[in-house]
py3Dmol code that shows the C-alpha trace and the ligand (Angstrom):
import py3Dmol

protein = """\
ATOM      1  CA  UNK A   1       0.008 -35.759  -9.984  1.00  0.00           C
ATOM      2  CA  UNK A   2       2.628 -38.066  -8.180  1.00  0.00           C
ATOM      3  CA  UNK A   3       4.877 -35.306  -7.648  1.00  0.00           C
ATOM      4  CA  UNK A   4       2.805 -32.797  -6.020  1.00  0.00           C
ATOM      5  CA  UNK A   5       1.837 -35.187  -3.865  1.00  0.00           C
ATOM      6  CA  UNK A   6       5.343 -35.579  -2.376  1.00  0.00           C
ATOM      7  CA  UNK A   7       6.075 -31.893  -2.359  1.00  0.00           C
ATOM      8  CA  UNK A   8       3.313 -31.772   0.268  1.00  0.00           C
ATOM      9  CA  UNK A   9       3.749 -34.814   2.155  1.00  0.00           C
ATOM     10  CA  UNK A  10       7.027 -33.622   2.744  1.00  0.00           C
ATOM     11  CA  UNK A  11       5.690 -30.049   3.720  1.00  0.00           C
ATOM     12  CA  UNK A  12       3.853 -31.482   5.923  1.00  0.00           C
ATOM     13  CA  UNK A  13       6.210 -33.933   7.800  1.00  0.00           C
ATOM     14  CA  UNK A  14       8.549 -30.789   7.890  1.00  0.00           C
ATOM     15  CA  UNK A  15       5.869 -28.354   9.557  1.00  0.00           C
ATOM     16  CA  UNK A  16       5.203 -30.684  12.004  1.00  0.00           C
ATOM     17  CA  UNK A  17       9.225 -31.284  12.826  1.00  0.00           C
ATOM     18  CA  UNK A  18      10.331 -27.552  12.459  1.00  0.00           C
ATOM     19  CA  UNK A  19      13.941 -27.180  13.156  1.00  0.00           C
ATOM     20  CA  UNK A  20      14.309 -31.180  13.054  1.00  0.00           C
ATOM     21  CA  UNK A  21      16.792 -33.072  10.741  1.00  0.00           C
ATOM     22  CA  UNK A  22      15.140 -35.188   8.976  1.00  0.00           C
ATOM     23  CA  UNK A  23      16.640 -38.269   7.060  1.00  0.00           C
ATOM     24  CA  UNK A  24      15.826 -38.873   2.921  1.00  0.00           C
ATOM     25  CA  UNK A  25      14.934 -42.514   3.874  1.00  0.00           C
ATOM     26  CA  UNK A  26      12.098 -41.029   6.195  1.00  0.00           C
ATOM     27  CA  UNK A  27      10.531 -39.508   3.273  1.00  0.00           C
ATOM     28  CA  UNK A  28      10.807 -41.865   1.199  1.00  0.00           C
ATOM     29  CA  UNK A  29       8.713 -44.069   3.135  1.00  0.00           C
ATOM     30  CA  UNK A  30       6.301 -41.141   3.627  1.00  0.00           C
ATOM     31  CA  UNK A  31       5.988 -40.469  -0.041  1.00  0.00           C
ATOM     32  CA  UNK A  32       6.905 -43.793  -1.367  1.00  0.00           C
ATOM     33  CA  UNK A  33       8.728 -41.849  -4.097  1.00  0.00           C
ATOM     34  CA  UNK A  34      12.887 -42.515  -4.893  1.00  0.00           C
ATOM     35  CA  UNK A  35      13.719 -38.861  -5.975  1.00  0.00           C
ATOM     36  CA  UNK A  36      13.389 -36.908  -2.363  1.00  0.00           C
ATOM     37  CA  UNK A  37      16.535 -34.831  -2.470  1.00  0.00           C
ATOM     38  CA  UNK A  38      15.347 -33.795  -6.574  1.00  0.00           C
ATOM     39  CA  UNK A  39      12.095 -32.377  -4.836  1.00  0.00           C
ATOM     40  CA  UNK A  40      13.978 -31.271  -1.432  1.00  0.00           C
ATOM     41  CA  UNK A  41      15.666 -29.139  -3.981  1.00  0.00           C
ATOM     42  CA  UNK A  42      12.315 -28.090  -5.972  1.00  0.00           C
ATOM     43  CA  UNK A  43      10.491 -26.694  -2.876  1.00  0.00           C
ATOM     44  CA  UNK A  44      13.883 -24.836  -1.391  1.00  0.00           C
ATOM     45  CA  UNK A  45      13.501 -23.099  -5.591  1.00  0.00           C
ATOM     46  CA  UNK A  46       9.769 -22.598  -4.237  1.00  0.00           C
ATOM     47  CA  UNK A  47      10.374 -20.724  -1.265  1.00  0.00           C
ATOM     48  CA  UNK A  48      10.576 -23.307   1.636  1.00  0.00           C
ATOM     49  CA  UNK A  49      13.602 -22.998   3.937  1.00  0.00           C
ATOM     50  CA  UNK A  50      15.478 -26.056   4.352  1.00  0.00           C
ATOM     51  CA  UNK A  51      18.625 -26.750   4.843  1.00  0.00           C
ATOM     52  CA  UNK A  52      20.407 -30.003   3.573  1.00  0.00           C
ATOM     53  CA  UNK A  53      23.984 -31.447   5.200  1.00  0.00           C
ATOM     54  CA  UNK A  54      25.539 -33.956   3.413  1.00  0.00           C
ATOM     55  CA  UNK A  55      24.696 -37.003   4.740  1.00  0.00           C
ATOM     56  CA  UNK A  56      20.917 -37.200   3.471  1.00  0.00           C
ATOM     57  CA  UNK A  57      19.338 -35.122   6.241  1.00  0.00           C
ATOM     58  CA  UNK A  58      17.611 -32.160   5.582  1.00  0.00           C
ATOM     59  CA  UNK A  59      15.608 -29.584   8.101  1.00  0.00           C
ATOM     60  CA  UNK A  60      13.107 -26.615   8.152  1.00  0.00           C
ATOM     61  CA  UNK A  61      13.452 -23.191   9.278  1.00  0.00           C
ATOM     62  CA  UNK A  62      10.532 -21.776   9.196  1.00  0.00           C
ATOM     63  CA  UNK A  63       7.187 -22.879   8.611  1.00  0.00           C
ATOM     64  CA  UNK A  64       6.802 -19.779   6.672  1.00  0.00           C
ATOM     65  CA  UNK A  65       7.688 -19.626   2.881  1.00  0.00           C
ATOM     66  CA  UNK A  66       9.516 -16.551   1.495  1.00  0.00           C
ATOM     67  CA  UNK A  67       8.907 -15.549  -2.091  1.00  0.00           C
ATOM     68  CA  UNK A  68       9.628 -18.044  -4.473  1.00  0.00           C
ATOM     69  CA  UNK A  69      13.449 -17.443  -5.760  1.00  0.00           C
ATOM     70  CA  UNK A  70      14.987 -16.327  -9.371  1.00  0.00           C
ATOM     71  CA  UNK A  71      11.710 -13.763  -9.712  1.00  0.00           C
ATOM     72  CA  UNK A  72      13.160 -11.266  -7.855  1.00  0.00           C
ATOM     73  CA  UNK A  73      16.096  -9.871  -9.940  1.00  0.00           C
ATOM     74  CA  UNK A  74      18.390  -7.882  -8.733  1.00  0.00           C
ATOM     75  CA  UNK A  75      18.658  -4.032  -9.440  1.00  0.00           C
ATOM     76  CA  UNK A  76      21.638  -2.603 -10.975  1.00  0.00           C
ATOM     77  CA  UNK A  77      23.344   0.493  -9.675  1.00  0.00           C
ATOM     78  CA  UNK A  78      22.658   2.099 -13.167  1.00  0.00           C
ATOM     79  CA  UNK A  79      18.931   0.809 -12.894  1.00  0.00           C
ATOM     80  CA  UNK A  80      18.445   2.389  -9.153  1.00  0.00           C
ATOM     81  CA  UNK A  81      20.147   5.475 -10.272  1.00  0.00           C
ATOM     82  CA  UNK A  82      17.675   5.899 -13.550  1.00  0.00           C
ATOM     83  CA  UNK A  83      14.588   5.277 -11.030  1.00  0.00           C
ATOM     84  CA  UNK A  84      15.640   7.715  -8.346  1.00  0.00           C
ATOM     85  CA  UNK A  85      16.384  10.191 -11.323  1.00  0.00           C
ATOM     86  CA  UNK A  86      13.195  10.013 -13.368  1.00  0.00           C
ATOM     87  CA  UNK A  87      11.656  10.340  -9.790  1.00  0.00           C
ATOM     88  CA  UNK A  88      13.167  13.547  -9.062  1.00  0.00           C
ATOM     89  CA  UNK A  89      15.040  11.787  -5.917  1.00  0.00           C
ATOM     90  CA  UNK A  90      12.376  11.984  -4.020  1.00  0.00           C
ATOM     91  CA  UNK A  91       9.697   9.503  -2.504  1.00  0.00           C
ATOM     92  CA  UNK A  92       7.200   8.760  -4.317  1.00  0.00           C
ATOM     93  CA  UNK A  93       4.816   8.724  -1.327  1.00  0.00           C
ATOM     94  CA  UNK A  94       5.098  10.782   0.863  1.00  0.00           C
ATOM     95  CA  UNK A  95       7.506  12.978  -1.027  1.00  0.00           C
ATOM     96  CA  UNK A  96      10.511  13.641   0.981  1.00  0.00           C
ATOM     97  CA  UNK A  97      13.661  13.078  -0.472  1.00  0.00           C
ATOM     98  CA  UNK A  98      17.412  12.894   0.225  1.00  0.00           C
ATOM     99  CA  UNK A  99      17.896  16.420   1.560  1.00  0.00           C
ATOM    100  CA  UNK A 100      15.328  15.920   3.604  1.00  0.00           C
ATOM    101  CA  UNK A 101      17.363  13.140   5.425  1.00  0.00           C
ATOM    102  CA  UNK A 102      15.196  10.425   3.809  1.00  0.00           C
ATOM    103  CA  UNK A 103      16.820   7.218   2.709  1.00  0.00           C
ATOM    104  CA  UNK A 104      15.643   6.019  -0.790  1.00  0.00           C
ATOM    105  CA  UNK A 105      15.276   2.514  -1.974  1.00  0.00           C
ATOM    106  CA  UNK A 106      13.450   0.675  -5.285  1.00  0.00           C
ATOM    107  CA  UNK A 107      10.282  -0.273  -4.690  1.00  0.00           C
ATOM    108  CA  UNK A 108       8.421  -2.722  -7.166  1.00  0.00           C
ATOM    109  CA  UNK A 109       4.763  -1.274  -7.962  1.00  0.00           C
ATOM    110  CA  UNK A 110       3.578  -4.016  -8.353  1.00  0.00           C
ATOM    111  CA  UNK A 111       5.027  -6.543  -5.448  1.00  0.00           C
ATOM    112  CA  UNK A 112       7.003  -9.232  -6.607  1.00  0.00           C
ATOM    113  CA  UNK A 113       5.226 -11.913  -4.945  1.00  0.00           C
ATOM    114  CA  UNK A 114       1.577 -10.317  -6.428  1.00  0.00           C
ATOM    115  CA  UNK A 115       3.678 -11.392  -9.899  1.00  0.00           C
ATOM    116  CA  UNK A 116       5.030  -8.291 -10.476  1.00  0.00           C
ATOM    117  CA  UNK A 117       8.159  -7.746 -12.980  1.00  0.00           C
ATOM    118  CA  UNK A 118      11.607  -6.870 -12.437  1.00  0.00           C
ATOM    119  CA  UNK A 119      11.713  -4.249 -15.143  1.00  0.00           C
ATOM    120  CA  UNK A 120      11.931  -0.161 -14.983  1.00  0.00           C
ATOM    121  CA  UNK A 121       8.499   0.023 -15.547  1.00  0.00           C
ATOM    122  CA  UNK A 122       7.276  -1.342 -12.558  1.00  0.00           C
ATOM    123  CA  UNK A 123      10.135   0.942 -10.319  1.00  0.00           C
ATOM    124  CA  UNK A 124       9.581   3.636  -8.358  1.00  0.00           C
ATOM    125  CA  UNK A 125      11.446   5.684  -5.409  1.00  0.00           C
ATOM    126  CA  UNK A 126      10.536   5.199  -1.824  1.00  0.00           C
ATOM    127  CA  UNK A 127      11.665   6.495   1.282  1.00  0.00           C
ATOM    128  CA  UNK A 128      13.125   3.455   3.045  1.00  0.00           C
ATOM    129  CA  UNK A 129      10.145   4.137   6.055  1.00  0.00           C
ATOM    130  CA  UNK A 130       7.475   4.404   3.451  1.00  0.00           C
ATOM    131  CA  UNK A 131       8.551   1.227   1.781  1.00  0.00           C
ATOM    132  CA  UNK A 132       8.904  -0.551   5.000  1.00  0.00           C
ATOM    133  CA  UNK A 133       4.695   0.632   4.953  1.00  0.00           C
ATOM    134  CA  UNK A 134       4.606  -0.839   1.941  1.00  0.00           C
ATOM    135  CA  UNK A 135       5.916  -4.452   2.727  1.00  0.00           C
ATOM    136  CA  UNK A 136       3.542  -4.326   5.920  1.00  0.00           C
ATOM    137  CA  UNK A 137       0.397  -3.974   3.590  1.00  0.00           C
ATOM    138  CA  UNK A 138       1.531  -6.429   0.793  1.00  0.00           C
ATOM    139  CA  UNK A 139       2.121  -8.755   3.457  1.00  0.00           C
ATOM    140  CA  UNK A 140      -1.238  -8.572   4.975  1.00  0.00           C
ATOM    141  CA  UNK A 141      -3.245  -9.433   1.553  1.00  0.00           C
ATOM    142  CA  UNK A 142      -3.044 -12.922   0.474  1.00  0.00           C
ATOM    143  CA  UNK A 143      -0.560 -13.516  -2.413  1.00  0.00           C
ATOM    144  CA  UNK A 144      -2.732 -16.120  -4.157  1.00  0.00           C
ATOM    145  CA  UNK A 145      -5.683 -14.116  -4.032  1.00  0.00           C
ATOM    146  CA  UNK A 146      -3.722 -10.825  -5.331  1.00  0.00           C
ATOM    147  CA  UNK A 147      -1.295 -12.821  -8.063  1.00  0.00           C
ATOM    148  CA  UNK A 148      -4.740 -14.470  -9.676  1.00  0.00           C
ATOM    149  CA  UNK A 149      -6.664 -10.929  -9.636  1.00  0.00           C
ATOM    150  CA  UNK A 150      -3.696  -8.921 -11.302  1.00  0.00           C
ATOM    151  CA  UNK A 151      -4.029 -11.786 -13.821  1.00  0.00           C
ATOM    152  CA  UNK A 152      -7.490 -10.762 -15.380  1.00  0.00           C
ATOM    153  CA  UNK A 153      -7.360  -8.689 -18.538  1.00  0.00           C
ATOM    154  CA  UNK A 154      -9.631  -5.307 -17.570  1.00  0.00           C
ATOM    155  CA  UNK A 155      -9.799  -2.770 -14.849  1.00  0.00           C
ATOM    156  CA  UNK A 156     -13.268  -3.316 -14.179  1.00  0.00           C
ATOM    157  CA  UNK A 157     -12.633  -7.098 -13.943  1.00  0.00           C
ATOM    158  CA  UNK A 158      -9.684  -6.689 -11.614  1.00  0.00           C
ATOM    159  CA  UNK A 159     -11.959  -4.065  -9.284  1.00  0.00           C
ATOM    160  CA  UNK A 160     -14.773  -6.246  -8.979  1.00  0.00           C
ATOM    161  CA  UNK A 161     -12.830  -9.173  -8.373  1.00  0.00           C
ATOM    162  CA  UNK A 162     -10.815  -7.332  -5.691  1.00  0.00           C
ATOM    163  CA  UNK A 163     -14.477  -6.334  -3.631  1.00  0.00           C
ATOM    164  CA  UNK A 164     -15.806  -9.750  -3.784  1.00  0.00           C
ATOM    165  CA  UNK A 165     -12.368 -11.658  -2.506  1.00  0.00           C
ATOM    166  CA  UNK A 166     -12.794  -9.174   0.357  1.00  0.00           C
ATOM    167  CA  UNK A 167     -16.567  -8.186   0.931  1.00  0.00           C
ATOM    168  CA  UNK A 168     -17.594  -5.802   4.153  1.00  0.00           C
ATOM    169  CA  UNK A 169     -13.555  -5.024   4.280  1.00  0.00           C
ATOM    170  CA  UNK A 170     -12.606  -1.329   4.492  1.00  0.00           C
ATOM    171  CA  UNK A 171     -10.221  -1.515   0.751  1.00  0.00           C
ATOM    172  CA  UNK A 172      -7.865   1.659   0.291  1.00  0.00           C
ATOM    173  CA  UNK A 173      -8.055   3.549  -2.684  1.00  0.00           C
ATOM    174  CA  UNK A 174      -4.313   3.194  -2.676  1.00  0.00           C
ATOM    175  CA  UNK A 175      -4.861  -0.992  -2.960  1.00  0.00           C
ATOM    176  CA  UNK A 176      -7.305  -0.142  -5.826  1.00  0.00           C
ATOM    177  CA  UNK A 177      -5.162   1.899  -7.839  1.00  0.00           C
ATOM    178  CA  UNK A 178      -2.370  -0.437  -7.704  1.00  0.00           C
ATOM    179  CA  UNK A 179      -4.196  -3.358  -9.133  1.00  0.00           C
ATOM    180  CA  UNK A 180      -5.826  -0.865 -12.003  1.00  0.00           C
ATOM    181  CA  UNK A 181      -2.504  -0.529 -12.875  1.00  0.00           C
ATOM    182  CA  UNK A 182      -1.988   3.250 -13.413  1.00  0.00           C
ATOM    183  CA  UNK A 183      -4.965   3.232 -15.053  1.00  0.00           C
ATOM    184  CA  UNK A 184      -6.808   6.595 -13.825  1.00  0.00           C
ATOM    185  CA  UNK A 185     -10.467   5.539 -14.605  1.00  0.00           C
ATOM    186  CA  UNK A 186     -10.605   3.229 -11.646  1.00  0.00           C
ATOM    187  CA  UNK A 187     -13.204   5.591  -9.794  1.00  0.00           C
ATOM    188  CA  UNK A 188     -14.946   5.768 -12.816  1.00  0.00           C
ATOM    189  CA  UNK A 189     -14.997   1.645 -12.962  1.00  0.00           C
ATOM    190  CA  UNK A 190     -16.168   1.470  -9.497  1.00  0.00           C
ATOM    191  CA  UNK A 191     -19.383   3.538 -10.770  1.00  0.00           C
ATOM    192  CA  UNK A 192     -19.312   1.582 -13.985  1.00  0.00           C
ATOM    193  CA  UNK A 193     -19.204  -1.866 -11.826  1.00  0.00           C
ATOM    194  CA  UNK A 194     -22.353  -0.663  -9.263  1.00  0.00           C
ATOM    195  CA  UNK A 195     -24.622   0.019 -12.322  1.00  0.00           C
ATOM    196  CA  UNK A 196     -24.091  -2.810 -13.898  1.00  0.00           C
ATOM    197  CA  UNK A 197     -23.858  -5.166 -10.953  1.00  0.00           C
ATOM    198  CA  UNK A 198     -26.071  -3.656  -8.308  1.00  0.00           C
ATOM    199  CA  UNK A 199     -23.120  -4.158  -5.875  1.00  0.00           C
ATOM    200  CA  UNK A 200     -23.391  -1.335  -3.171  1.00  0.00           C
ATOM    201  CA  UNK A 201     -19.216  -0.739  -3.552  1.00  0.00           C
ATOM    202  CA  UNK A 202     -19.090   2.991  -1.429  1.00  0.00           C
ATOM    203  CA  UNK A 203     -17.041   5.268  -0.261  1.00  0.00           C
ATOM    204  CA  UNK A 204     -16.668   5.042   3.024  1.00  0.00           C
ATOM    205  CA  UNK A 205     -14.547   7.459   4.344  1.00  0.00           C
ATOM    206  CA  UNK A 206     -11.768  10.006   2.818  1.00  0.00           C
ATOM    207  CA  UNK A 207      -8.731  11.420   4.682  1.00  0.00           C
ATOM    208  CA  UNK A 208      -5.191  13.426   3.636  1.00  0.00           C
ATOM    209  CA  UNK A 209      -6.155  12.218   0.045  1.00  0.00           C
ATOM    210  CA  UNK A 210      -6.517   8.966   0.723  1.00  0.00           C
ATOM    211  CA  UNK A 211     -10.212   7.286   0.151  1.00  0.00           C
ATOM    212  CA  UNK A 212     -11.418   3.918   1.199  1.00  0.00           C
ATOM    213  CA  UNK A 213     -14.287   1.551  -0.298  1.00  0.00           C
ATOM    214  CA  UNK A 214     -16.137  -1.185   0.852  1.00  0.00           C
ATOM    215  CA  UNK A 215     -18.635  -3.467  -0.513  1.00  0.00           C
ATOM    216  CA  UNK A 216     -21.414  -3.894   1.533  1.00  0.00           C
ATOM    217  CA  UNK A 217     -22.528  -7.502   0.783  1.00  0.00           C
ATOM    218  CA  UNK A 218     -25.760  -8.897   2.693  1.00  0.00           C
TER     219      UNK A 218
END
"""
ligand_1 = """\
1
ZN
Zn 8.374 8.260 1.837
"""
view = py3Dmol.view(width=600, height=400)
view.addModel(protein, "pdb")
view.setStyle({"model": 0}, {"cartoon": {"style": "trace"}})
view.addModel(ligand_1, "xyz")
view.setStyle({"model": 1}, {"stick": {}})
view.zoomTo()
view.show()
């Protein structure tokens, strides 16, 4: 696996030079690999922000990666207006809508960067405060973690493996519904999971219809 060993020997000589301009040769004798500005170009595709000037240097922004590009597709006016309409115009959260003074905006159910789709079924209205909610909480759950659990084929599979990546962590019902995937039996799997596992997965508390779990692991 030659190449992903440059893509992260050059991650790594970037994070440690932040804002820097670094030179092609440079990384070529880092990675000992001739095709630096082909992979330059594969990690920018992957998320990493670096800009490139002409003569062979390149430099990165951030030491943060944004979502990987070309997933995130963008929403036609028709599209938005077909999302906001099947949702009444209002939010789908909190429930105020545009005469209520409440900005609306697309949300993906199912984040993009937790491998979600750019397709009507996975649209839905939100106020532009409750989405900005929204992208708080997505942002505070791994994407790795999240991306490989909405990957498993069953609700009950999904649930358990959401309790055990984050054991003795207060879980919102709202977090649990959204990886069951509409499904409405997720209550039901959590009872379905502690018979059959012995896992003490609780309630733990319950407020303005919202509920929150934890697994109490020894
Ligand atoms: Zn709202």
């Amino acid at each position: 696996m030659k190449k992903q060993g440059s893509k992260s020997l050059i991650i790594e000589h970037f994070k440690k030079h932040i804002g820097e301009w670094v030179h092609n040769q440079k990384f070529r004798e880092i990675t000992g690999a001739n095709d630096v500005p082909r992979t330059i170009r594969t990690l920018r595709q992957e998320g990493w922000q670096i800009e490139t000037r002409g003569d062979g240097y390149h430099r990165l922004l951030d030491k943060e990666k944004l979502p990987p590009k070309g997933i995130r597709k963008a929403i036609s006016r028709k599209e938005r207006y077909l999302v906001f309409h099947n949702d009444s115009f209002r939010c789908m959260a909190c429930g105020f809508g545009v005469n209520d003074g409440k900005k609306l905006t697309v949300d993906h159910i199912i984040p993009v960067e937790w491998g979600g789709l750019s397709e009507m079924s996975n649209y839905q209205t939100l106020c532009e405060e409750c989405n900005a909610g929204k992208q708080a909480w997505v942002k505070s759950n791994p994407p790795d973690v999240m991306k490989q659990l909405l990957s498993l084929p069953t609700v009950d599979a999904r649930i358990e493996t959401l309790f055990d990546a984050f054991p003795n962590q207060e879980i919102p019902s709202n977090t649990i519904q959204l990886i069951s995937k509409g499904s409405l039996d997720w209550q039901r799997a959590i009872r379905r999971i502690r018979q059959k596992t012995g896992k003490k997965i609780l309630p733990v508390s319950r407020a303005l219809g919202k509920s929150i779990y934890q697994y109490f692991k020894a």
